[in-house]
N, C-alpha and C positions, 0 to 999 in steps of 0.2 A: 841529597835527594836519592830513594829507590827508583834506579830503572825496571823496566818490567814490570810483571803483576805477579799478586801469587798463584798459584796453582794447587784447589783440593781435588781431591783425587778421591772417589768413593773406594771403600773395601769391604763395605759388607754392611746389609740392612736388618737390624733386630726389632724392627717393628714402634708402634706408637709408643712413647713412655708415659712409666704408669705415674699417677699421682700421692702414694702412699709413701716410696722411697724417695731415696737419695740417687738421680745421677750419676757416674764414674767411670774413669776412666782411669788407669793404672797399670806401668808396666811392671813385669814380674820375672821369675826365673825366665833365663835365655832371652828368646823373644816373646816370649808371652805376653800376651795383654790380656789384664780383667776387664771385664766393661758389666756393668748395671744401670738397667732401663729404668728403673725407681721402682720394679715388681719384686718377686722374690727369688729372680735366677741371676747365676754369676753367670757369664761367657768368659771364654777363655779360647783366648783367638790368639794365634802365632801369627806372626807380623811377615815373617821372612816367607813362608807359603802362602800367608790373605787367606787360610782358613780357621772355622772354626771347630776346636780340637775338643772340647768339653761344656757340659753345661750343668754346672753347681745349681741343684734345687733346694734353698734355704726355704724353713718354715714360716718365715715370716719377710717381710718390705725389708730388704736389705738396706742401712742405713752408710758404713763405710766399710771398706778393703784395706787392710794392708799386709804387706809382705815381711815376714824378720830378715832379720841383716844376712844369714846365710842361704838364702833364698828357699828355705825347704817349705818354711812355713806359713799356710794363707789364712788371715784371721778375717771373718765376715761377723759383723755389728747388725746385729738383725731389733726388731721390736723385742722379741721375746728370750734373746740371750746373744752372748757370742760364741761362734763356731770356728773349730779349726779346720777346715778343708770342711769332712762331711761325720766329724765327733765332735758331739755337742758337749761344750766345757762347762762346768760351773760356776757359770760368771751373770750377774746381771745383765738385762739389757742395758745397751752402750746406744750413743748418739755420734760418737768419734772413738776411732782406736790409734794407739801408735805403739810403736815397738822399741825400747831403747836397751839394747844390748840383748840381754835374758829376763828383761821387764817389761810386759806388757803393761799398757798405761789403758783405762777405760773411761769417757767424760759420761755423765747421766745428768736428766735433772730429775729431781725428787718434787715431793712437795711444796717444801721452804728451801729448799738450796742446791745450787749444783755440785756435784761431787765426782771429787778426780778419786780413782782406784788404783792400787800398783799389784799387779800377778807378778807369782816367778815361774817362769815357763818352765816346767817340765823335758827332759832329755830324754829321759832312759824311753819311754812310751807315750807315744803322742795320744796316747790314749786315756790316761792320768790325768787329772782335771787342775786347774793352776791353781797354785797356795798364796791367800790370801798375805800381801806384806802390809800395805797401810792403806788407810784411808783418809782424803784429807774432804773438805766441804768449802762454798762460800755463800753466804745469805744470797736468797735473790732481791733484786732491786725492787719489783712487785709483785707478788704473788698472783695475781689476779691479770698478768697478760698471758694469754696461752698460745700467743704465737710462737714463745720461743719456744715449747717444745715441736714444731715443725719444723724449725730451722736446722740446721747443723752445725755441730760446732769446728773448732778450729785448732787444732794441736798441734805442734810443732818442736822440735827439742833443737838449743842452741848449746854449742860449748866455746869452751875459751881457746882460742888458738886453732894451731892445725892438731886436736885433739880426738880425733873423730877413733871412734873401737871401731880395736883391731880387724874383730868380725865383721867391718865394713865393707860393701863391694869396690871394685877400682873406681865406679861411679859414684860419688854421694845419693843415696837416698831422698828423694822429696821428703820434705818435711824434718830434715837437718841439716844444719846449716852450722858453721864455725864460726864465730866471730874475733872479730880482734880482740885481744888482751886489754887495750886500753875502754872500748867502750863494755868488752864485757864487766871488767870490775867497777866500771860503773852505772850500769845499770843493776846489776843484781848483787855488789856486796864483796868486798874483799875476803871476807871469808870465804863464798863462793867459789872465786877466782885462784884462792891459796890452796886450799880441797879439790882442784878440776872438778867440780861437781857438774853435772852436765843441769841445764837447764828446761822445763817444760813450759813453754808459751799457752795458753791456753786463750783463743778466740770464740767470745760468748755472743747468744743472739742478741743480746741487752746492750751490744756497745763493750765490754768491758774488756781488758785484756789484761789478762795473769798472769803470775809466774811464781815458779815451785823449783828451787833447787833441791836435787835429790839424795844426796850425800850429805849433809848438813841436818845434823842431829834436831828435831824442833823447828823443823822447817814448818811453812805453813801458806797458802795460798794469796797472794797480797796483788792489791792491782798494779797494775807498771802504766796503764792511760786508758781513758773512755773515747770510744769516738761518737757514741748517741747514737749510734746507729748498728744494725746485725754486722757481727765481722765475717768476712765471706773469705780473708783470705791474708795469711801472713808467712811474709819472706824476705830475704836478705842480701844485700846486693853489696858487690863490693865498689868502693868507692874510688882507687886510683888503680893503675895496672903493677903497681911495687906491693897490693898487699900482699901476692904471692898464697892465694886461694882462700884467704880471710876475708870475712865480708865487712865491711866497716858499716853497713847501716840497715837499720830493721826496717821492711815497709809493712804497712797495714790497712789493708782495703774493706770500706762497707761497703754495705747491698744498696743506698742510694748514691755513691760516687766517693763517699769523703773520704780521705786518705792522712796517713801520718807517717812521716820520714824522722827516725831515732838514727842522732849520732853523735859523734863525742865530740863536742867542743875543742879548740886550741885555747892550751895555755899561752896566758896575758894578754886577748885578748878579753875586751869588755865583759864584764860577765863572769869570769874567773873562766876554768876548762872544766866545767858541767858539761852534761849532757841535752844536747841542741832537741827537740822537737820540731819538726817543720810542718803545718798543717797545709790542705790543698783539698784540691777536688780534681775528679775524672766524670765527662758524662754520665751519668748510670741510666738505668739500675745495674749491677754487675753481678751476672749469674753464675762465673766463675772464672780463675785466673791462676796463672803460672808465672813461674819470671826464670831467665838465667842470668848471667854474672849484671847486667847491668841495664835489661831491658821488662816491663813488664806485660805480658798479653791478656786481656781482658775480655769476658764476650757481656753484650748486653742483649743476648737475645735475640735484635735486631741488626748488628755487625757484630765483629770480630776486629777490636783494636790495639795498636801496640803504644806504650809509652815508653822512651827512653829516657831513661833517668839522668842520666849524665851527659848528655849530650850537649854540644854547648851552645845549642838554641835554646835551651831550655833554663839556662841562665845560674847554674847550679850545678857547673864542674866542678870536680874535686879538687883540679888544679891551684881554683882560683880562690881556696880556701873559703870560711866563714863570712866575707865580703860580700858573696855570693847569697849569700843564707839571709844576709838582712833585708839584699833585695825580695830574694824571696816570702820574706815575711811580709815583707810591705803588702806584696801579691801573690797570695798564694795559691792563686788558680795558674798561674804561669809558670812555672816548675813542673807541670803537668800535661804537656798538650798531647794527646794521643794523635794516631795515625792510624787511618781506615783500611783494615785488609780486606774487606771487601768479602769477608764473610761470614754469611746468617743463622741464626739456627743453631748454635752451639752453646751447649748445656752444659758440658765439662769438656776440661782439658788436664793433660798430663804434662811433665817441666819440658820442655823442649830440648833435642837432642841435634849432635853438628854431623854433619858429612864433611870424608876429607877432603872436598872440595870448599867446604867453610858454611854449605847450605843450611839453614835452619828447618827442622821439621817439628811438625806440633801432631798430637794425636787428640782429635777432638771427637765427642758424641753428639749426635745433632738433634734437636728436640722430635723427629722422626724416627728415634731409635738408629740411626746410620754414623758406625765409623769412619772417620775422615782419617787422612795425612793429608796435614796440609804443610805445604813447603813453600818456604819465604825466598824473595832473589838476595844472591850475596850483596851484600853494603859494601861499598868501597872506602875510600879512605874520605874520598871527599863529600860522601856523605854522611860520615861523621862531624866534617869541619864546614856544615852546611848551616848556614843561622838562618836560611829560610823557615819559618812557622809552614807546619802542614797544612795550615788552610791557602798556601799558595803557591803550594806545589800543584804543576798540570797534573793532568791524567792524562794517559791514552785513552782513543776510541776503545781500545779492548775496555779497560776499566771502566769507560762512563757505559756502555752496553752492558757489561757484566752489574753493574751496581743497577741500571736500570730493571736488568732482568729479575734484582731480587725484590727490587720495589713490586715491579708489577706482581710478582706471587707473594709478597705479602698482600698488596691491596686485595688481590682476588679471595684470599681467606680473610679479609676483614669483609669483603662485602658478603660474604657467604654469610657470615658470622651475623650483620647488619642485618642481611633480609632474614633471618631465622628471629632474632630478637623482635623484628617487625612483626612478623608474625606470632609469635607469642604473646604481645599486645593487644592485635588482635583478637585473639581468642580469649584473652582476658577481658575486653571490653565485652567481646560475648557474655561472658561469665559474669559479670558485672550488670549487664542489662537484665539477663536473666533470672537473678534472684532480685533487682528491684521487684520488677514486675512481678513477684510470685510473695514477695515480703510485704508490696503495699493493698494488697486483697485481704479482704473480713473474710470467716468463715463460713457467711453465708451465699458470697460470690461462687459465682464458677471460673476456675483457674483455668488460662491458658494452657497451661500444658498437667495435663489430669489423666486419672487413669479409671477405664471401667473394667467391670470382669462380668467373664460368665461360668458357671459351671458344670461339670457331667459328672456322670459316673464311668468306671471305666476298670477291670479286669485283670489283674497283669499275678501270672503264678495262682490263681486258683484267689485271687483274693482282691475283694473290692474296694475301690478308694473314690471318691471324690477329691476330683483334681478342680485347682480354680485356673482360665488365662485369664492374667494381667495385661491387657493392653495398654502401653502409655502413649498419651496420644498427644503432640506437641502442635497445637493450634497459635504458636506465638511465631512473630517477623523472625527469629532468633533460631540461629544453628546452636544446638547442643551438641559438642565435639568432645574431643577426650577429657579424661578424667572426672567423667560424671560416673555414677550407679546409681541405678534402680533401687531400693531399698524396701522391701516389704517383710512388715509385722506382721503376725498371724496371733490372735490371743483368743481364748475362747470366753466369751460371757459368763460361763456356769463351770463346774466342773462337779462331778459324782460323787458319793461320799467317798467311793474307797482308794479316791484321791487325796486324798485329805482336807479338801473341801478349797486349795489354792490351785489356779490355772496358770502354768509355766506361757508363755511366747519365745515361739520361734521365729526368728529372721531369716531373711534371703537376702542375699544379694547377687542384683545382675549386674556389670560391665558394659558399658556401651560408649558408643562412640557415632557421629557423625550423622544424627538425628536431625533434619532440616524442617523448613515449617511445611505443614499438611501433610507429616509424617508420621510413623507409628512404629514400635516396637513389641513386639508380642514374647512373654513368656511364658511357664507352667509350672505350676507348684500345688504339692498336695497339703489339701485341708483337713481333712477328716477321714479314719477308716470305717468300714461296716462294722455296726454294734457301737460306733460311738457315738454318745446323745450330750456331746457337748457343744451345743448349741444354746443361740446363734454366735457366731464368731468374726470380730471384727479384723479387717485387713487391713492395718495401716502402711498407706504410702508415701514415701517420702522420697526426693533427688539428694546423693552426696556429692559434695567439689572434694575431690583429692588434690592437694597442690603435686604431691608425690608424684602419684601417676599422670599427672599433665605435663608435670617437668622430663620426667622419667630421671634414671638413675644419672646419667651421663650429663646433663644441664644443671640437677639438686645436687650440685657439689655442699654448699653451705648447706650446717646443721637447719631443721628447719624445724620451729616447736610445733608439734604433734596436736595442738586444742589451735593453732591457726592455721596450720594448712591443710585442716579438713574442718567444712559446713556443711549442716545440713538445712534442705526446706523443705515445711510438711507441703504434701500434694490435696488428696482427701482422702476418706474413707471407706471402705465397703465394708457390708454386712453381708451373711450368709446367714437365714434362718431356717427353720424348720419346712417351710412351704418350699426353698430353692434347693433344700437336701431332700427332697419327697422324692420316691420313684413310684409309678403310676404304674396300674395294672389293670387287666379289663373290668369291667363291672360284672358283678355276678349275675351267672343269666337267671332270668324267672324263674322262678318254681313252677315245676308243669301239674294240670290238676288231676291227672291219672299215671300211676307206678305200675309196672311191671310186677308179678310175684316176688321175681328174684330180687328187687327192689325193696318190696317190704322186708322179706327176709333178711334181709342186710341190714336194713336200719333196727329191726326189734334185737337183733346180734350186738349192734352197736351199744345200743342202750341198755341191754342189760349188766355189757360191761363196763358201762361207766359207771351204774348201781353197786355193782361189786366190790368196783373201788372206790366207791364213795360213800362206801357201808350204808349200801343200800341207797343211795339219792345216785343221780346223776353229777361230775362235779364238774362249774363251768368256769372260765374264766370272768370272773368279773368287770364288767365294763365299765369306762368313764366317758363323760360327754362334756362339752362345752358348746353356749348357742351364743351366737351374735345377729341382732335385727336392725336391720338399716329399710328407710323409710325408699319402699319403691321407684316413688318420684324426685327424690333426691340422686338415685342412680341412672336412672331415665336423660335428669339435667347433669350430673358429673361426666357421664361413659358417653353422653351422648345417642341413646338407644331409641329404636320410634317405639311407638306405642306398644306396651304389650309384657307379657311374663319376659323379666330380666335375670333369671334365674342363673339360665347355662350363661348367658353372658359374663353374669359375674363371678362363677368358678373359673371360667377359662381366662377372665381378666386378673383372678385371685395369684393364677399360677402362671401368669406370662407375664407379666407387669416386672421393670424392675427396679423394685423397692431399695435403697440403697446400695445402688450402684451395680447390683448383679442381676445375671437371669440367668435362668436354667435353662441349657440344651435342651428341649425336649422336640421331637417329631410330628407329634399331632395328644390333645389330649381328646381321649376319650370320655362318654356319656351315654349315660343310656336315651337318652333325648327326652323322655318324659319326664321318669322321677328327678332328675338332675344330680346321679349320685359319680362322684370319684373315689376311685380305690384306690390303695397304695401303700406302701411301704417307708414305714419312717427310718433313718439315720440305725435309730435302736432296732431294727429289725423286727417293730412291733408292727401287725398289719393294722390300718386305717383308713376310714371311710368319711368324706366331704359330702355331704347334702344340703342342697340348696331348696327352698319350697318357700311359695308365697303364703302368708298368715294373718288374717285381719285383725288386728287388734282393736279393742274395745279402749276409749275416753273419753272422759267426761266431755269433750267439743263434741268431737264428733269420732266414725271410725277410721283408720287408717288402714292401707295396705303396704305391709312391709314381706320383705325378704328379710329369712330365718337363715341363718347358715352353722351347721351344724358339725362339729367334731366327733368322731366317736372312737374307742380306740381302748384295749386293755391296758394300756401303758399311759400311766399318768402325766410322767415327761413329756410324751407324746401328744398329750392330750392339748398339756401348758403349753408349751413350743407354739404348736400348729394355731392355738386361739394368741398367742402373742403375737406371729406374725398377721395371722386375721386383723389384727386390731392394728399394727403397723400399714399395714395396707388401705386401711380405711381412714385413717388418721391422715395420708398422705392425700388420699383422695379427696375427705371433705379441704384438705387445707389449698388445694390446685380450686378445687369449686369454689368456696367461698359462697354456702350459702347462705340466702336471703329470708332464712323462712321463720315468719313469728312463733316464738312456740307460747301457748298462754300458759297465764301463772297458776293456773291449776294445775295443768300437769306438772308443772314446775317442785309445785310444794308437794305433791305427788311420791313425783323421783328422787326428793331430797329427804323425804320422811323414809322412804326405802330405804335407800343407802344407811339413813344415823341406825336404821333397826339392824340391817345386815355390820356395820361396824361395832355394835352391840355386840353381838352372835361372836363375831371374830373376838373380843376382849374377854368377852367370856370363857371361849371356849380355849383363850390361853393360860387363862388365872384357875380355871378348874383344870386343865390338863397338867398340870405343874405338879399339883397338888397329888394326883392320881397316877401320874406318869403316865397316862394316853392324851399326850400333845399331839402325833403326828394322826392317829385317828380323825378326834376332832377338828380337827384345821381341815381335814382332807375333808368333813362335811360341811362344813361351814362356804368351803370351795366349792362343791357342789351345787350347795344351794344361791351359793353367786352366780354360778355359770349359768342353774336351769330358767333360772328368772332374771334373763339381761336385761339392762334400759336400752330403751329404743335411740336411734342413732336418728336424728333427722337432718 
């Protein structure tokens, strides 16, 4: 039984670790210690002052550290190569390195196989890059697991006897180990063992454990035992106190507990004198471990454990010979019982070293980034010759307080952990509710959460734009929270010839977060510049789910496919036409019926130079018009208007109404109040004039009074536009009225005999322009003559 408790001692905090490297901890020349966080810095921390002295910045996740035999030299295994100190060698990237004598040894895995490397390290200049000596490989078990390249591997060099080079320090080295003469030559090969060839263990993430004699002409990579599980960790212990610093048995630790004890059989006992296997288990998982002559230290993350191997509770003295071994086979969890030190949080450890008082001290790193020393109490004698099982030794109060305390600060980060994942659910289910409801609507529904706009004109640097705001407007029970965006299309309906007659879309996106219901979000985006007439222009809106940006970087650890963790859903649509891009200007005032002299004079000035340059005529811009007539009392009953000319009503309804989904800023529109004319200015910078007047029309029933609305405008485009959206406006109109009004089958046959004669005109006037090449002429008459003689709207 241990009296006391242990005692870690903090020495110094390097912050959270990262998750790309490998962990370590590693002592080095003098007192030096390496330590890696799993990012890409070495520390380099001297023990003897608890400061730190240096910080090695490698280019890439540092994988492992180690030191050659005469301590000069620091080899760092990064992703992208290995390093000596801070000169990059030319060596592939390594997953494990080790050093044996004047050979650097490097493990990788490749595509189909893992592969051991052997360098010869370089003297004269450490600046020299290592000379490739051999290269050996071993198939992987499945190509198709890709966890084992995240694990680390496991290397180790064993030799026969007390063989150990010369350029060894007074201390053995981690990661070589002597073994006895009798199981060495029988584990690796009398040949082996007659050549002192020194041995390299290799611990794969697949379970497998190999070995490579080095001096033995045709060597080649062979398994020595599988444990089915990542080997996290291989070392050698010796078995009685006569072996005199020879280890008699190899141990081998996985990442879920399993373990395997190699030793050499007695001869004539059953079985001949092969070599023994003993399989077992230790709680796991085990996230890293050391051992000296006869004890193993283990951490799982959640403590900090020791197992003694030979102990003689444990049923498998060395004393008591191979007698011992069959019981242990029988049970081979009972050769294994660990002993709780009662500390958390440790991610690597370095072999353990003695005080000459007999103290054991351990150098461990805590998943906090925090170097520990931690220091065991002395064992005495009769706690070797104790066959109490450690689950029934007491504790002290210090101990069950101390273990309490780690409990509670693990619970505290697991509940942290819980209510965060809770909430994540949360907002999932948010996200969840929210694209039902927006997936099970038609198009012709209005969606709870939609968006309108409106537009202006507006200035910026001598140059004018129409800008659209996008309002989205969230009328659902449902919070829209992170990792949603706003999503707007912008595509034009037309586009000018000397575009090549295809219209590009631009998108936007906006970022938003924490949108509740009978809320809104407003953005601004430019539509269109002055002079351009590519119109009208559809805005499509739509919501994105990022899983990315909901998780953010820190939670999306796992890879996440890119076509699932983003969706989109359409919202609706807005248009922008010619009537919501109009800019309005005063009406022209009357012509007065008496001029000033100076007046005439100016005008006969003007006119004779327009003669001049019109060789001799005046020359004017030519006009285009388009009319549309709708039935008075159909707007009467649509607008809702009393009795009376509906003229200005229905200009000022033409240009404030908003027709798919937009309207134009405007202040007030102007009129001259009689004639019912608006002026203005199209997109194309063409000026244009709206007139409204009422006009009787003659048929065969009887007469009607309609409203004429008229376009007028040098610019053709202009002309088109401005009567498209006319006809959109009114199309919206009658479809809101829904009216009731008979129309008789004379006018019928009428309007229908029109039309076949004007579709006539257009066939013709494409089959003769082909012929003569004045297509675009003729079409533009035939357009004319559509416009000046519209059918009546009732």
């Amino acid at each position: 039984m241990m009296e006391g408790r242990c005692a870690a001692e903090s020495w110094a905090e390097f912050g959270l670790l990262g998750k790309s490297g490998t962990p370590l901890v590693k002592c080095g020349t003098g007192t030096d210690v390496f330590i890696c966080t799993g990012g890409e810095e070495v520390y380099v921390f001297t023990a003897q002052e608890k400061t730190l002295r240096a910080v090695l910045q490698m280019p890439a996740a540092v994988r492992d550290v180690v030191v050659s035999h005469d301590e000069q030299l620091l080899f760092v295994a990064c992703w992208s190569g290995v390093y000596c100190v801070n000169v990059q060698l030319l060596v592939p990237r390594a997953s494990s390195l080790l050093v044996v004598g004047s050979v650097l040894l490097t493990l990788c895995r490749t595509d189909a196989s893992w592969s051991l490397t052997l360098y010869q390290i370089q003297r004269t200049s450490q600046s020299d890059p290592c000379d490739l000596l051999a290269s050996f490989s071993l198939p992987l078990v499945s190509p198709k697991v890709q966890s084992d390249a995240e694990s680390r591997c496991v290397l180790v060099c064993v030799y026969p006897g007390n063989l150990m080079p010369a350029s060894s320090p007074p201390h053995p080295l981690r990661s070589h180990y002597p073994l006895q003469p009798l199981l060495f030559r029988r584990l690796f090969g009398a040949e082996a063992a007659l050549s002192k060839s020194p041995v390299v263990l290799c611990g794969l993430p697949d379970g497998r454990l190999s070995f490579l004699p080095l001096r033995i002409p045709g060597s080649r990579l062979r398994i020595l035992h599988s444990l089915e599980q990542s080997v996290v960790f291989v070392g050698a212990s010796a078995v009685m106190e006569t072996d005199a610093g020879c280890a008699g048995c190899l141990i081998a630790l996985g990442k879920q507990g399993r373990a395997v004890l190699i030793r050499a059989g007695r001869a004539g006992l059953e079985g001949g004198g092969g070599t023994r296997f003993t399989l077992g288990c230790v709680p796991g998982p085990v996230e890293c471990a050391c051992m000296d002559q006869s004890r193993v230290y283990y951490s799982t993350g959640s403590d900090l454990l020791m197992v003694d191997l030979w102990d003689g509770s444990s049923g498998t003295a060395g004393r008591q010979g191979d007698k011992e071994d069959e019981a242990s086979r029988s049970n081979p969890a009972a050769f294994l019982t660990p002993i709780s030190l009662n500390v958390s949080g440790v991610v690597a450890l370095h072999q353990p070293t003695y005080s000459s008082a007999g103290e054991v001290q351990l150098l461990s790193l805590s998943v906090r980034g925090r170097l520990q020393s931690i220091r065991l109490p002395v064992r005495t004698q009769e706690d070797s010759l104790s066959k109490r099982p450690s689950s029934q030794v007491g504790r002290s109060v210090g101990d069950i307080l101390s273990a309490i305390g780690d409990i509670c600060e693990r619970a505290s980060v697991l509940k942290t952990i819980i209510r965060s994942k809770n909430q994540i659910l949360k907002q999932l289910n948010q996200v969840m509710n929210i694209s039902f409801l927006l997936s099970n609507r038609s198009e012709s529904d209005l969606k709870p959460v939609r968006c309108r706009g409106s537009v202006r004109w507006s200035r910026l640097l001598q140059r004018d734009s129409l800008n659209l705001t996008c309002v989205l407007e969230n009328l659902s029970p449902f919070i829209l929270e992170r990792g949603w965006t706003l999503s707007v299309t912008v595509l034009p309906l037309s586009c000018p010839l000397e575009a090549g007659g295809e219209a590009s879309s631009v998108n936007y996106s906006f970022p938003f977060s924490g949108l509740g219901p009978e809320e809104s979000v407003e953005v601004s985006l430019p539509v269109a510049t002055a002079g351009d007439a590519s119109f009208p222009v559809t805005v499509t809106c739509s919501l994105l789910f990022s899983l990315w940006r909901f998780l953010g970087q820190e939670e999306a650890t796992a890879p996440l496919d890119l076509q699932s963790a983003c969706f989109s859903l359409p919202l609706n649509t807005l248009t922008v036409d010619w009537l919501d891009a109009l800019r309005l200007s005063d009406p022209p005032a009357p012509a007065r019926s008496s001029s000033s002299p100076a007046d005439l004079l100016q005008g006969f000035i003007s006119s004779r130079q327009l003669r001049c340059r019109g060789g001799g005529q005046a020359s004017r811009p030519e006009e285009y018009s388009a009319r549309v007539r709708v039935s008075s009392e159909l707007l009467r009953d649509a607008l809702g208007l009393a009795p009376g000319s509906p003229r200005v009503s229905l200009l000022e309804w033409l240009l404030s109404e908003g027709c798919g989904g937009v309207k134009m800023e405007r202040k007030g529109i102007k009129t001259d109040g009689s004639s019912s004319v608006i002026c203005g200015s199209a997109p194309d910078n063409a000026t244009v004039k709206l007139t409204a007047e009422e006009v009787n029309v003659e048929e065969k029933t009887k007469p009607l009074v309609t409203v004429e609305v008229q376009v007028k405008s040098s610019s053709v485009a202009a002309v088109c536009g401005l009567h498209h959206a006319v006809m959109r406006r009114i199309q919206t109109l009658l479809q809101k009225a829904g009216s009731s009004r008979v129309v008789p089958t004379a006018d019928l046959r009428l309007a229908l005999q029109q039309a076949e004669e004007q579709r006539g005109q257009v066939w013709e006037a494409s089959s003769v322009g082909v012929s003569s090449g004045q297509t675009p002429p003729l079409l533009l008459r035939v357009y004319q003559q559509l416009r000046d003689g519209p059918l009546l709207i009732l």
